[in-house]
KOLMI-23455 format. One record per residue: residue in three letters; x, y, z of N, C-alpha, C, O, CB in turn; residue number from 1. Coordinates in Angstrom, 3 decimals. Glycine has a CB too. Example, Ala and Ser with C-alpha at 12.3 -4.5 7.8 and 13.67 -1.06 7.14 Angstrom:
% KOLMI-23455
SITE res     n_px     n_py     n_pz    ca_px    ca_py    ca_pz     c_px     c_py     c_pz     o_px     o_py     o_pz    cb_px    cb_py    cb_pz   n
SITE ALA   13.190   -5.690    7.800   12.300   -4.500    7.800   13.200   -3.300    7.800   14.236   -3.319    8.465   11.308   -4.473    9.046   1
SITE SER   12.850   -2.250    7.080   13.670   -1.060    7.140   12.900    0.030    7.870   13.409    1.138    8.039   14.084   -0.598    5.725   2
This chain:
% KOLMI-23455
SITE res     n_px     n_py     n_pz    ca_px    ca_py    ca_pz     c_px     c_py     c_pz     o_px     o_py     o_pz    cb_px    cb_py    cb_pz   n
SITE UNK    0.847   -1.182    0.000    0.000    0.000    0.000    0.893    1.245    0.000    1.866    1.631    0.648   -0.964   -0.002    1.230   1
SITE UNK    0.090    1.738   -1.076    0.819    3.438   -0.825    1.258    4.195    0.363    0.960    3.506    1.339   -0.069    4.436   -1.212   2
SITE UNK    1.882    5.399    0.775    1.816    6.332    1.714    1.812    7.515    1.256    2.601    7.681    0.326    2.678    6.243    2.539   3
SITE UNK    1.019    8.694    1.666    1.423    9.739    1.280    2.785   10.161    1.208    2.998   11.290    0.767    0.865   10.394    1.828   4
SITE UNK    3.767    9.430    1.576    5.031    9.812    1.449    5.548    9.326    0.362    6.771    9.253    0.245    5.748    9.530    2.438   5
SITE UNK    4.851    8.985   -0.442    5.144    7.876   -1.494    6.089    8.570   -2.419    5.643    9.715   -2.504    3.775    7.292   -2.320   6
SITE UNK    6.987    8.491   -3.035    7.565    9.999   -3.803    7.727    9.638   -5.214    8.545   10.209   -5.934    9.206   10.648   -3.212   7
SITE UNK    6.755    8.448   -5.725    6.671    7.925   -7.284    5.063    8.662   -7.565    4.534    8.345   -8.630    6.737    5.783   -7.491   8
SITE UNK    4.388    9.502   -6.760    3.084    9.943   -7.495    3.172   11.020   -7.879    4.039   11.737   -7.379    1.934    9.941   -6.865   9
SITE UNK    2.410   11.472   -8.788    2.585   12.656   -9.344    1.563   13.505   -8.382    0.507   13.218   -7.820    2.299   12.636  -10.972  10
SITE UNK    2.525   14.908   -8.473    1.875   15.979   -7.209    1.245   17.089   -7.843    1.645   17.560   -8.908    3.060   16.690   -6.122  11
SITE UNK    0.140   17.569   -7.122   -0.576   18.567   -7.624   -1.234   19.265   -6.417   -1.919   18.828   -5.493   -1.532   18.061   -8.653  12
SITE UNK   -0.670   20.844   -6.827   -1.602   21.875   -5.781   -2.823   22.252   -6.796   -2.814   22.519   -7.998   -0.630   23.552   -5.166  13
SITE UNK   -3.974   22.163   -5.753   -4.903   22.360   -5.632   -5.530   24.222   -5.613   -6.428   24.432   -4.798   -4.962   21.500   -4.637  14
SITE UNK   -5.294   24.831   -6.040   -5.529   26.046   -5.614   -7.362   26.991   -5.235   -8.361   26.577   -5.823   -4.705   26.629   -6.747  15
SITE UNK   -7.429   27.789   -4.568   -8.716   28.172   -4.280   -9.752   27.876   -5.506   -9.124   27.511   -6.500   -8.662   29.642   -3.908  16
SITE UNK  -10.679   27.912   -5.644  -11.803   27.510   -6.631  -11.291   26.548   -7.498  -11.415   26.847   -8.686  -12.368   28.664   -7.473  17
SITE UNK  -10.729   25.436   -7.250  -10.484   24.161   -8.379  -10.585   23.184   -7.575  -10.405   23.016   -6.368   -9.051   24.014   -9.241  18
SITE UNK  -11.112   22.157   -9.020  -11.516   21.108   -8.323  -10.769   20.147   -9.172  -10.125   20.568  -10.132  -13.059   20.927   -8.151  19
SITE UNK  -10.815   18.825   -8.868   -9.848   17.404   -9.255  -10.534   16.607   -9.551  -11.389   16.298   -8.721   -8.994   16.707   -8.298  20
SITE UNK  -10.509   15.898  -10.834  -11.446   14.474  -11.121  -10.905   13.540  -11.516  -10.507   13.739  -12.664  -12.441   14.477  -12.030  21
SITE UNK  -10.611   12.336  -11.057   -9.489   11.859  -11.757   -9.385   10.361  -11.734  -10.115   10.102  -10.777   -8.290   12.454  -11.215  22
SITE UNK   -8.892    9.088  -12.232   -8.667    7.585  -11.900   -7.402    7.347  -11.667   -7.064    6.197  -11.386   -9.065    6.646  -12.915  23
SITE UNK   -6.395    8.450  -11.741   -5.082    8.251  -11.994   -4.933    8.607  -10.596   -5.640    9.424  -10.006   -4.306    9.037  -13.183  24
SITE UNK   -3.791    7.821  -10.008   -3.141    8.028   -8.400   -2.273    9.372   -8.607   -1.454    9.635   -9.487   -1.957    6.527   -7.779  25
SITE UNK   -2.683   10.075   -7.597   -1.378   11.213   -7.095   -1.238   11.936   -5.739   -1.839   11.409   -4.804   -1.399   12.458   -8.001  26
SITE UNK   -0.749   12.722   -5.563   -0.735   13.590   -4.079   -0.965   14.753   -4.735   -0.305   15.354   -5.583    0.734   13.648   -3.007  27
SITE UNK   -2.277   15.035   -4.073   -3.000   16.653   -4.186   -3.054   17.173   -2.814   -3.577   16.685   -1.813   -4.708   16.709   -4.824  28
SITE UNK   -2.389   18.289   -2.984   -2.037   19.070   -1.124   -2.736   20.472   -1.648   -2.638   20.826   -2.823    0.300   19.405   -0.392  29
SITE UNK   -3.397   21.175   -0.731   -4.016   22.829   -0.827   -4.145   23.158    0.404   -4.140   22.444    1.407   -5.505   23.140   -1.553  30
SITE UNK   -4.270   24.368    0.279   -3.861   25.503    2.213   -5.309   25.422    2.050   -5.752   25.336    0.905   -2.831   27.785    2.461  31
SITE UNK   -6.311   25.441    3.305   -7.719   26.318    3.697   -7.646   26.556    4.802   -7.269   25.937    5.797   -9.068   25.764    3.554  32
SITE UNK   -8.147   27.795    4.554   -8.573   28.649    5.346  -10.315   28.671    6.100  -10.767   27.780    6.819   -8.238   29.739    4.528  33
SITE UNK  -11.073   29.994    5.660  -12.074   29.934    5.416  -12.685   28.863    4.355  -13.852   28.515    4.535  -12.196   31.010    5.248  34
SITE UNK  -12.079   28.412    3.438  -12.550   27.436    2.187  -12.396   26.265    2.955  -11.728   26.047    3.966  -11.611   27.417    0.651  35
SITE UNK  -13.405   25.306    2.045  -13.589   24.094    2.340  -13.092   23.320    1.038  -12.987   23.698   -0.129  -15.017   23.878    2.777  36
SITE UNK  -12.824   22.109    1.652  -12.493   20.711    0.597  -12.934   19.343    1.377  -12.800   18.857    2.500  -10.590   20.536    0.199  37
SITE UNK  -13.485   19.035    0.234  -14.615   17.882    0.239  -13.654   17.020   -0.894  -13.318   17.428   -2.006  -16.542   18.437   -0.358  38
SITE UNK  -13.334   15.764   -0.293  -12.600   14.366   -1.038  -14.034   13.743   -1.549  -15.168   14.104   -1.237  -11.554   13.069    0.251  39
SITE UNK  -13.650   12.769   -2.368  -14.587   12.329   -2.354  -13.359   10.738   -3.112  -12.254   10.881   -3.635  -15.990   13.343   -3.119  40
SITE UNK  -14.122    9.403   -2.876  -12.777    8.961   -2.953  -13.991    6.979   -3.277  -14.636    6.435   -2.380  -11.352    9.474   -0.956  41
SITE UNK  -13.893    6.548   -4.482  -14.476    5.441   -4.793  -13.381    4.196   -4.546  -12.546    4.004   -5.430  -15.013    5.599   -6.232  42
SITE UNK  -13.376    3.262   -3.228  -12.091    2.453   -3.484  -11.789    1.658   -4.414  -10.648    1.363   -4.769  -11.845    1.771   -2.673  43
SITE UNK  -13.186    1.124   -5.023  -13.107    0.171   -5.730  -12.570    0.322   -7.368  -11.610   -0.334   -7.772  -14.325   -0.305   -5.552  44
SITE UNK  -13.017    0.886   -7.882  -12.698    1.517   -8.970  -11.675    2.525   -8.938  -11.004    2.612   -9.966  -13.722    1.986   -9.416  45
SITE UNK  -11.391    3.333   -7.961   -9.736    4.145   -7.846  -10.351    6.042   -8.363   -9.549    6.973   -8.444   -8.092    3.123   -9.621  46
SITE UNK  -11.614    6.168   -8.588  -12.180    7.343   -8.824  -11.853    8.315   -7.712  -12.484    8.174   -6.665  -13.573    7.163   -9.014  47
SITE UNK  -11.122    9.100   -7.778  -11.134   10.466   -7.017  -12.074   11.673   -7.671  -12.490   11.705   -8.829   -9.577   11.010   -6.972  48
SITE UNK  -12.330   12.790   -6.484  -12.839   14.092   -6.567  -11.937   14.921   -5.516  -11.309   14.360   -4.618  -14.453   14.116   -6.252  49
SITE UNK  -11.938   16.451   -5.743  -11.535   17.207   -4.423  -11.798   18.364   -4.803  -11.678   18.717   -5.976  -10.106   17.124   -3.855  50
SITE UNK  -12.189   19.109   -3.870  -12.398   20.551   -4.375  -12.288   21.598   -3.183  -12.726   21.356   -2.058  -13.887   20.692   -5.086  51
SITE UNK  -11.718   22.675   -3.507  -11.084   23.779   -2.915  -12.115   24.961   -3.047  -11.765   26.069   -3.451   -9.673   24.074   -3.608  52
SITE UNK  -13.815   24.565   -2.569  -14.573   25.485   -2.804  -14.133   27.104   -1.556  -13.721   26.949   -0.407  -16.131   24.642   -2.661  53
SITE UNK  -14.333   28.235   -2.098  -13.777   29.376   -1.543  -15.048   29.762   -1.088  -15.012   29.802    0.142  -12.952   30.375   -2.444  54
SITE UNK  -16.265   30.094   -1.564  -17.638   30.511   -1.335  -18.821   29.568   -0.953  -18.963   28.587   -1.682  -17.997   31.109   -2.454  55
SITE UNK  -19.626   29.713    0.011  -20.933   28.812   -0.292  -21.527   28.506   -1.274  -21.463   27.430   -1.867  -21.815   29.108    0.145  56
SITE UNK  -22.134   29.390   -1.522  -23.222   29.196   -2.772  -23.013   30.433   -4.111  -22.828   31.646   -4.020  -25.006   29.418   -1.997  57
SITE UNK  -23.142   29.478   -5.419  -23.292   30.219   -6.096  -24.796   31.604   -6.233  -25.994   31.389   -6.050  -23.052   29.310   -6.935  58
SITE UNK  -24.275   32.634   -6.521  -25.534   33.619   -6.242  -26.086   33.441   -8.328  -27.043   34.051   -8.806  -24.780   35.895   -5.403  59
SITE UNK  -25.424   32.752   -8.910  -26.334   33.189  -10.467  -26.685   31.791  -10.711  -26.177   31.356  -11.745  -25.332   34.003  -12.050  60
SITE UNK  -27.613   30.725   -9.876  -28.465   29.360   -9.911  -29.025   30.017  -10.945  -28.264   29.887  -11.904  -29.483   28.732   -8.600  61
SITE UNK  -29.754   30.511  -11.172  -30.728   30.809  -12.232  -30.011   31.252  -13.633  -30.773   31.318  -14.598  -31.699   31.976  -11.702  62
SITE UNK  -28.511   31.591  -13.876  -28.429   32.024  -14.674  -27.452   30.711  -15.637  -27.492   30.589  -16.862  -28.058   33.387  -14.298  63
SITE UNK  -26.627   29.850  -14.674  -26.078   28.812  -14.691  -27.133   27.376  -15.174  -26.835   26.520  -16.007  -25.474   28.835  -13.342  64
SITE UNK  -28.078   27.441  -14.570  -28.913   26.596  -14.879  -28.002   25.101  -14.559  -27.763   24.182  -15.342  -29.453   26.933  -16.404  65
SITE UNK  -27.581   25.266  -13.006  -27.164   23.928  -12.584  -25.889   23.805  -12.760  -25.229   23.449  -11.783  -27.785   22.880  -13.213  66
SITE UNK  -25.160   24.081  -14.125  -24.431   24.114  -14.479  -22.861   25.251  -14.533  -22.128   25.613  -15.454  -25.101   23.820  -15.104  67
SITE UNK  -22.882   25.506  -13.094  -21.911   26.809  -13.162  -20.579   27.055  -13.656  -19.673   26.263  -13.396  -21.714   27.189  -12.060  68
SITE UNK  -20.441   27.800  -14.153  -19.069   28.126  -14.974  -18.092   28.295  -14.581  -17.232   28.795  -15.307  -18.974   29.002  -15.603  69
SITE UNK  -17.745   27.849  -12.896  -16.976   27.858  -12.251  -17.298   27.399  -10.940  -17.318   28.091   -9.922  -16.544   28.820  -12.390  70
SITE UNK  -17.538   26.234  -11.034  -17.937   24.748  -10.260  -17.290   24.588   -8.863  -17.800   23.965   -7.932  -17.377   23.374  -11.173  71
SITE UNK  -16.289   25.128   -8.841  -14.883   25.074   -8.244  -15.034   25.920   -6.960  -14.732   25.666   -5.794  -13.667   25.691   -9.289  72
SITE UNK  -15.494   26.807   -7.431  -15.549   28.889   -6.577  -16.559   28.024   -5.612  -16.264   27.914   -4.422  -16.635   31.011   -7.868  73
SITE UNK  -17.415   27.585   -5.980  -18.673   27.526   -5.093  -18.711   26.122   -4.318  -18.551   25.104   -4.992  -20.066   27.703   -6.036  74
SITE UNK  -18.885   26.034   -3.143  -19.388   25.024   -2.211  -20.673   24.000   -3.141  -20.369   22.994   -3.782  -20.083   25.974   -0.722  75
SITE UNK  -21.821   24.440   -3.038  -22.623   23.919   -3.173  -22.333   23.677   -4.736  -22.212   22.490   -5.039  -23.691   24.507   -2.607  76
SITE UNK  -22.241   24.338   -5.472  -21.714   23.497   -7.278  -20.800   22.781   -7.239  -21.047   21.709   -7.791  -21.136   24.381   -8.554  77
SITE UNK  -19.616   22.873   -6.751  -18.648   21.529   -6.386  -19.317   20.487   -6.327  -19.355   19.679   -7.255  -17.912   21.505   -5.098  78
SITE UNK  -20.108   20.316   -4.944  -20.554   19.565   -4.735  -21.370   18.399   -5.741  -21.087   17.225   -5.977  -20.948   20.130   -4.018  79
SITE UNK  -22.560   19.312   -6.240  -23.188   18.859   -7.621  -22.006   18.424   -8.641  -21.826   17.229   -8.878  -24.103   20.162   -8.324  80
SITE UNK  -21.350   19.250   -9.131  -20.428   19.173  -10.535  -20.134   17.119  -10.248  -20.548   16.078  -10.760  -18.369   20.635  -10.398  81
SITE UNK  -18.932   17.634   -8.829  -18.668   16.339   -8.367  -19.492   14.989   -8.622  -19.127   14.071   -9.357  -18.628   16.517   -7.136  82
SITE UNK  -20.784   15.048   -7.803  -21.363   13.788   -7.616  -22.040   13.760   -9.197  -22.544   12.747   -9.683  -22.491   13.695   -6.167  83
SITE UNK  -21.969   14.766   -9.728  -22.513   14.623  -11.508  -21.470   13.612  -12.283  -21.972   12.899  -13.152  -22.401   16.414  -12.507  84
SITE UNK  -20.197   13.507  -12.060  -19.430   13.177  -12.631  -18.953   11.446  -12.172  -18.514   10.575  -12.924  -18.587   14.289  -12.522  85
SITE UNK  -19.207   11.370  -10.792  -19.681   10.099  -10.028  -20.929    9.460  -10.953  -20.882    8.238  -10.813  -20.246   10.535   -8.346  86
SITE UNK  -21.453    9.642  -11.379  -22.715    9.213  -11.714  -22.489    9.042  -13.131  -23.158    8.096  -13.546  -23.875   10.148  -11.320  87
SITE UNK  -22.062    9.386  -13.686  -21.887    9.883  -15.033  -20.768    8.520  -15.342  -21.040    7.986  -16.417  -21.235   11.749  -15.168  88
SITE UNK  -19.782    7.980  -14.735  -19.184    6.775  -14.553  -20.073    5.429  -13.981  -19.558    4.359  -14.303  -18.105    7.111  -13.667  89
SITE UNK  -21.038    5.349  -13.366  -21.583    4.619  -13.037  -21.592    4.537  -11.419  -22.334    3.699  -10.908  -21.215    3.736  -13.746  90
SITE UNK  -21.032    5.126  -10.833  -20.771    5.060   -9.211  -21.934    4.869   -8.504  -22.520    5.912   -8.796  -20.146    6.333   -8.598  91
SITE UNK  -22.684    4.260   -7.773  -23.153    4.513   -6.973  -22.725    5.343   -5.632  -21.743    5.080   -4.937  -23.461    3.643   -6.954  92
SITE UNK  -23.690    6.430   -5.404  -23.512    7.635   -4.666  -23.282    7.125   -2.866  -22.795    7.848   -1.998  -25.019    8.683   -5.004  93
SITE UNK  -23.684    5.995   -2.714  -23.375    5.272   -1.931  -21.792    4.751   -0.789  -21.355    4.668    0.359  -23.812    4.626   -2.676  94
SITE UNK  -21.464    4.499   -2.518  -20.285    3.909   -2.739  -19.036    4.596   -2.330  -17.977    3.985   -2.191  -20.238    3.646   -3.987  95
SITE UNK  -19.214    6.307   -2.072  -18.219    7.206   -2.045  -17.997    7.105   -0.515  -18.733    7.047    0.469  -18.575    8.655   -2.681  96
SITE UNK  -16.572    7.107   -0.760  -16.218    7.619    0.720  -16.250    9.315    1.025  -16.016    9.806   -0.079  -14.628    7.084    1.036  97
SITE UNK  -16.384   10.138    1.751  -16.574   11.329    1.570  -15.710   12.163    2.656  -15.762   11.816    3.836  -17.992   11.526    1.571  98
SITE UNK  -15.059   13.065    2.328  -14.207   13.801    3.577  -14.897   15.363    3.601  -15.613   15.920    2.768  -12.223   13.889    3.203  99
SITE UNK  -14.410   15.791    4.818  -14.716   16.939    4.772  -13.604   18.388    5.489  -13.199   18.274    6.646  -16.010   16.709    5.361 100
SITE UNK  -13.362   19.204    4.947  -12.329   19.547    5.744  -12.226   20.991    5.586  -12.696   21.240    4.476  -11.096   18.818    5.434 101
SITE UNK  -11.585   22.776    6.529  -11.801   23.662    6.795  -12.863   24.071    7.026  -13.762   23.427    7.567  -11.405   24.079    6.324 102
SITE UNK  -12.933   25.460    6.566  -13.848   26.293    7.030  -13.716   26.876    8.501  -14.475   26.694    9.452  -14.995   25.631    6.873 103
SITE UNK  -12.825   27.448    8.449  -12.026   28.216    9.927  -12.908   29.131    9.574  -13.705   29.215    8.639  -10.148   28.753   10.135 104
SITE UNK  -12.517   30.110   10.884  -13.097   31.615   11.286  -11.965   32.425   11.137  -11.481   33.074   12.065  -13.718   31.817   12.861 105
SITE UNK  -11.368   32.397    9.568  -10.151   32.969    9.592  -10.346   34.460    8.376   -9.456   35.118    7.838   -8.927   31.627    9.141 106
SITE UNK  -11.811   34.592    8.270  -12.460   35.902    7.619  -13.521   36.115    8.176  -14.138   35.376    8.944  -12.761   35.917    6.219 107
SITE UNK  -13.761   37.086    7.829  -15.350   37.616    8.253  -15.237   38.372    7.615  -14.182   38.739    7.099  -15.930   38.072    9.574 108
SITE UNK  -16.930   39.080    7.389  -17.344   40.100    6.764  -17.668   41.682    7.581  -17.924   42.791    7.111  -18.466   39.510    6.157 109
SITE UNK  -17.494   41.103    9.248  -17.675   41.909   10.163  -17.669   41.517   11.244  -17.618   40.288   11.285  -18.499   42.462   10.061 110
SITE UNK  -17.716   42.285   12.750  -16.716   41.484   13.800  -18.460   40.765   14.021  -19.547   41.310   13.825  -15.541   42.614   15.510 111
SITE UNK  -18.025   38.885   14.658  -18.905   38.282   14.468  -19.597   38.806   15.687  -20.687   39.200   15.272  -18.661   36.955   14.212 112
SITE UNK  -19.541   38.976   16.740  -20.763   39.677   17.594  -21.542   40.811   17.143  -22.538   41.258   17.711  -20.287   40.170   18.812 113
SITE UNK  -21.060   41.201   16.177  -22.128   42.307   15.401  -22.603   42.084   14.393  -22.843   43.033   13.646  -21.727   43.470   15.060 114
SITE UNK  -22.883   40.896   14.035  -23.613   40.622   13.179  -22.908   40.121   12.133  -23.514   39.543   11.231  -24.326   41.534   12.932 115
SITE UNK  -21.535   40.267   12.097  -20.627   39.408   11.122  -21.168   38.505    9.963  -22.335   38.213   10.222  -19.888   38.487   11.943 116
SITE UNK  -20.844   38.075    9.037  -21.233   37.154    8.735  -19.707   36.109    8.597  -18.722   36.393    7.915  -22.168   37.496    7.582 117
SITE UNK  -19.841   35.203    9.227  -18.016   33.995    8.933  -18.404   33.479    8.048  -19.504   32.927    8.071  -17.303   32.580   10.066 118
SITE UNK  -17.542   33.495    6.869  -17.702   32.412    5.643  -16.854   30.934    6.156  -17.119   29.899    5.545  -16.871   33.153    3.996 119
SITE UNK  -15.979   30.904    7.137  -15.714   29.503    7.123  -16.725   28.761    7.762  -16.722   27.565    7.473  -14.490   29.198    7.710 120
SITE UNK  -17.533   29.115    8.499  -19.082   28.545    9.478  -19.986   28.612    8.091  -20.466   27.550    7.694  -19.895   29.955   11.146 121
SITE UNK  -20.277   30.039    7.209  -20.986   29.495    6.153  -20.751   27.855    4.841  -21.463   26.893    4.552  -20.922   30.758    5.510 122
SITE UNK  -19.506   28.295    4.454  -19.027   27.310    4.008  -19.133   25.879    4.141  -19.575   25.000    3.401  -18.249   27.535    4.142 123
SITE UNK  -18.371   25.885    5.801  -18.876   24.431    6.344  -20.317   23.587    6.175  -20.554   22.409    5.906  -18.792   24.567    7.715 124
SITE UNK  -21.163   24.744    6.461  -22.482   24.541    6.907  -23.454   23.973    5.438  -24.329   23.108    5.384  -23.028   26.115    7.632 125
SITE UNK  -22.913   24.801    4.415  -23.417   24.235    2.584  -23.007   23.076    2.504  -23.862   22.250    2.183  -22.716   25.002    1.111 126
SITE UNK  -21.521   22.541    2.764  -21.274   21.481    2.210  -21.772   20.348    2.898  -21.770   19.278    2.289  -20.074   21.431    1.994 127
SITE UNK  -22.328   20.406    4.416  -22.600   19.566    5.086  -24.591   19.659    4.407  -25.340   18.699    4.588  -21.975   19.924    6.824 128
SITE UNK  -24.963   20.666    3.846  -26.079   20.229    3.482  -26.342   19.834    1.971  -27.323   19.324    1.430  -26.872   21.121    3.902 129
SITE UNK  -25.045   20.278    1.454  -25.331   19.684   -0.167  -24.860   18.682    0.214  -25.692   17.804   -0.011  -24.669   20.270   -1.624 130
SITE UNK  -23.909   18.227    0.720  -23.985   16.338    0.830  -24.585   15.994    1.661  -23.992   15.003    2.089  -22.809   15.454    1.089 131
SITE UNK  -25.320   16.135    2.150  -27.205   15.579    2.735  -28.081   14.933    1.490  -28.529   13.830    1.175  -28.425   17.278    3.315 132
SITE UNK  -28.052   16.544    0.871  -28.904   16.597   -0.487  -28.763   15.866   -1.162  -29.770   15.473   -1.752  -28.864   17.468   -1.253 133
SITE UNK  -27.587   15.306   -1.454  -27.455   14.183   -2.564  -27.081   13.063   -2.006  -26.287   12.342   -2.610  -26.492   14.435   -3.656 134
SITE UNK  -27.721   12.588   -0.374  -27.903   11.495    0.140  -26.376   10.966    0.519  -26.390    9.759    0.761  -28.749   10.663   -0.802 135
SITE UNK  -24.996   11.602    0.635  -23.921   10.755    0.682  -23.648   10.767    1.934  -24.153   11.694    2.567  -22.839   11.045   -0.110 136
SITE UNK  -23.072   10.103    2.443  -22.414    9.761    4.499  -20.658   10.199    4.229  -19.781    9.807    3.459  -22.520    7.121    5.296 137
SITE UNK  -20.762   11.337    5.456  -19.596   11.693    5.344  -18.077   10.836    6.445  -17.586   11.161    7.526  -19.927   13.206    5.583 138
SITE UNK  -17.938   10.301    5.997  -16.605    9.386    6.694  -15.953   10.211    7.488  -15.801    9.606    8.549  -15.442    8.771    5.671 139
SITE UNK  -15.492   11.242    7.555  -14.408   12.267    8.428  -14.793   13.748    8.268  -15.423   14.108    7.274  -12.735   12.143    7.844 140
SITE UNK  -14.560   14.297    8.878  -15.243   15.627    9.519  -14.327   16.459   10.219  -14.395   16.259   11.432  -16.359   15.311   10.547 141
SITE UNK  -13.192   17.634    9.771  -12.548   18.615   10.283  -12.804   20.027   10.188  -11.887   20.847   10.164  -11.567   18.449    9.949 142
SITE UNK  -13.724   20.261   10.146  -14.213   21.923   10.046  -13.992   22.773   11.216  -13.608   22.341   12.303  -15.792   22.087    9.813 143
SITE UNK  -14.235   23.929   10.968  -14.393   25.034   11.710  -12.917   25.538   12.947  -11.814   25.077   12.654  -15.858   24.637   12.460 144
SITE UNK  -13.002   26.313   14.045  -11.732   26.656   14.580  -11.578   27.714   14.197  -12.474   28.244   13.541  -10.687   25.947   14.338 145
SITE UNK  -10.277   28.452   14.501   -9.568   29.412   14.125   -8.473   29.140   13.332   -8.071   30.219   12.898   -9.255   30.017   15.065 146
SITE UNK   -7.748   28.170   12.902   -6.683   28.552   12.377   -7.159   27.228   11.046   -7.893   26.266   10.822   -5.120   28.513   13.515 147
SITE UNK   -5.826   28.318   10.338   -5.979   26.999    8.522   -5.432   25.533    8.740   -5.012   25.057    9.795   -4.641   27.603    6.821 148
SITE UNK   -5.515   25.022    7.699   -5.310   23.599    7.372   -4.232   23.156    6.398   -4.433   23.489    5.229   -6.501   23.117    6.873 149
SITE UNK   -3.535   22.723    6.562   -2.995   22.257    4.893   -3.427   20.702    4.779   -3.288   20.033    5.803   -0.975   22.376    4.614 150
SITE UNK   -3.905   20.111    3.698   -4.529   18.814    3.318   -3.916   18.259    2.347   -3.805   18.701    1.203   -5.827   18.866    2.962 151
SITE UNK   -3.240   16.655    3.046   -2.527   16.373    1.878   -3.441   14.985    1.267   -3.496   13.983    1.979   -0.783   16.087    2.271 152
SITE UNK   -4.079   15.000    0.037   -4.809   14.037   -0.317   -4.095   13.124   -0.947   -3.475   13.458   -1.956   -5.776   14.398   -0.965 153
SITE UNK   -4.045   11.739   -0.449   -3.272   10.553   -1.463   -4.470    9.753   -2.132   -4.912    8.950   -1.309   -2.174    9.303   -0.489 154
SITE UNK   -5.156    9.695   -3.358   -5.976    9.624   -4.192   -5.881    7.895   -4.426   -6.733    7.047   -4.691   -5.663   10.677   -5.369 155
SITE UNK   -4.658    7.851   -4.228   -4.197    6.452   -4.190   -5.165    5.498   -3.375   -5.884    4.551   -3.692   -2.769    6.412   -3.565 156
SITE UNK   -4.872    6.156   -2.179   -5.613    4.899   -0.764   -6.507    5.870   -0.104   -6.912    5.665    1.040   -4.265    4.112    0.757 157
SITE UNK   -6.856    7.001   -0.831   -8.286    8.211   -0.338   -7.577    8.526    0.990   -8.275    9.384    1.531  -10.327    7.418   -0.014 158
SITE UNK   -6.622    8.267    1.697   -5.703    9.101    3.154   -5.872   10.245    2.522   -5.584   10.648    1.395   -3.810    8.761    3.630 159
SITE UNK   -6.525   10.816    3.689   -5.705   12.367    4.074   -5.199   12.585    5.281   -5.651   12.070    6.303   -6.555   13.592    3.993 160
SITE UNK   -4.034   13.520    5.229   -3.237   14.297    6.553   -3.868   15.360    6.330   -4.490   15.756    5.344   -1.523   14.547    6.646 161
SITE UNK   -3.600   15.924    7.613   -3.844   17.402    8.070   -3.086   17.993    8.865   -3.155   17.575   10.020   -4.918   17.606    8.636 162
SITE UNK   -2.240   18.983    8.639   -1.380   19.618    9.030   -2.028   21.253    9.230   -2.191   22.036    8.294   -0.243   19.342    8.085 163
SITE UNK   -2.352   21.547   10.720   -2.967   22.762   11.725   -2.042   23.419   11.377   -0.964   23.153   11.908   -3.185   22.680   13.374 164
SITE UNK   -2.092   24.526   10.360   -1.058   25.808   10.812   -1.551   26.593   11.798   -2.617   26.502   12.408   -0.734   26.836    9.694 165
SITE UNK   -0.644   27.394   11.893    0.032   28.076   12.640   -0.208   29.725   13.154    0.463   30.612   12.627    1.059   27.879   12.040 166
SITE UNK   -1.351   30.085   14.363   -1.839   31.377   13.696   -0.849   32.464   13.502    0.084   32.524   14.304   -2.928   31.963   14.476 167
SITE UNK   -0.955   33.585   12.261    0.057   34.468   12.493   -0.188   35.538   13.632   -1.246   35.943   14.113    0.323   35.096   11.253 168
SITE UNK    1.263   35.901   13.942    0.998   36.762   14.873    1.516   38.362   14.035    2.335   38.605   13.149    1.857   36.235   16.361 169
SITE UNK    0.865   38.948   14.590    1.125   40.551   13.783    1.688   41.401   14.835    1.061   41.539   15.885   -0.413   41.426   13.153 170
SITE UNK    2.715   41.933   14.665    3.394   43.199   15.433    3.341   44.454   14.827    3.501   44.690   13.629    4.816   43.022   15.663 171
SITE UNK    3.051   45.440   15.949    2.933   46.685   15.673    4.598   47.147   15.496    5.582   46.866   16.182    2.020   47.421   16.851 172
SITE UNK    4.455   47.906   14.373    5.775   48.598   14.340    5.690   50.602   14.548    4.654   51.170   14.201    6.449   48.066   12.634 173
SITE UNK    6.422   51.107   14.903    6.433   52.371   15.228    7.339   52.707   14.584    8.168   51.929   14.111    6.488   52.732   16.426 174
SITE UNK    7.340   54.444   14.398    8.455   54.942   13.807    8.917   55.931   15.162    8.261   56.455   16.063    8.105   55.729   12.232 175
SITE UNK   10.088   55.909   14.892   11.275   56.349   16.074   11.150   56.008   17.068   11.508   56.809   17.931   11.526   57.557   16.413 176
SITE UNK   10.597   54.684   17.536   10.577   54.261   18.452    9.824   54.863   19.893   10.196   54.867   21.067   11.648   54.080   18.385 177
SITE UNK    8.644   55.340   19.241    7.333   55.341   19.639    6.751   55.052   20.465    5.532   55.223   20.451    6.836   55.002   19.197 178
């Protein structure tokens, strides 16, 4: 059996709004933050998914018609695109193993006692109901917190690591010593 340490697979970063579809084994690693990534991982057949959604929900459903033009950006179209493409091979939706992972409190839109809104609590919260929606059981579950993630996916044997960074710390600097 493989290890993520394996150093014969081919490697790929993952970056914010992209997603991975694939039968071929490799190591896919991406930073989240506020964003979420959802594995999705068929043993039998060797089918991978992953996606580095940055946003909940797409806001142009109506203009996309299901079909968004950037599948990737959005939580809830990932999701769909994904299990479209599961299906589209023959998978039973069943059959998937399913991960789930970020969605820190490492943005906001405003301080959260005032009404804030946190996209890593939003985030989390879509993907845990679009994979409701399309009936799948999620195997592992790392969301929410304060600080990011780095995720290293081995597509090979569906492992993932998770490596907790590190929060930054920010110093005030002065001039003339202030």
């Amino acid at each position: 059996m493989l290890s993520l340490s394996e150093n014969t697979l081919p490697v790929i970063y993952l970056r914010a709004g992209e997603l991975h579809f694939s039968e071929q084994s490799a190591r896919v690693y991406t930073v989240l933050g506020s964003c979420i990534a959802v594995t999705m991982f068929h043993r039998r057949l060797g089918i991978v998914a992953i996606c580095h959604g940055l946003l909940p929900e797409c806001r142009g459903k109506g203009q996309c018609g299901g079909e968004c033009p950037a599948p990737g950006k959005y939580v809830d179209c990932a999701i769909q695109w994904m299990t479209k493409r599961f299906k589209q091979q023959g998978v039973l939706l069943r059959e998937i193993e399913i991960k789930v992972f970020g969605g820190a409190d490492t943005f906001s839109t405003g301080p959260a006692g005032r009404g804030g809104i946190r996209v890593g609590k939003r985030n989390a919260g879509m993907a845990l109901r679009a994979l409701g929606k399309e009936g799948l059981n999620i195997l592992s579950l790392d969301v929410g917190g304060a600080i990011g993630r780095k995720l290293f996916f081995n597509t090979h044997t569906g492992e993932v690591l998770i490596k907790r960074l590190q929060p930054h710390v920010v110093l005030a600097v002065t001039k003339g010593g202030e």
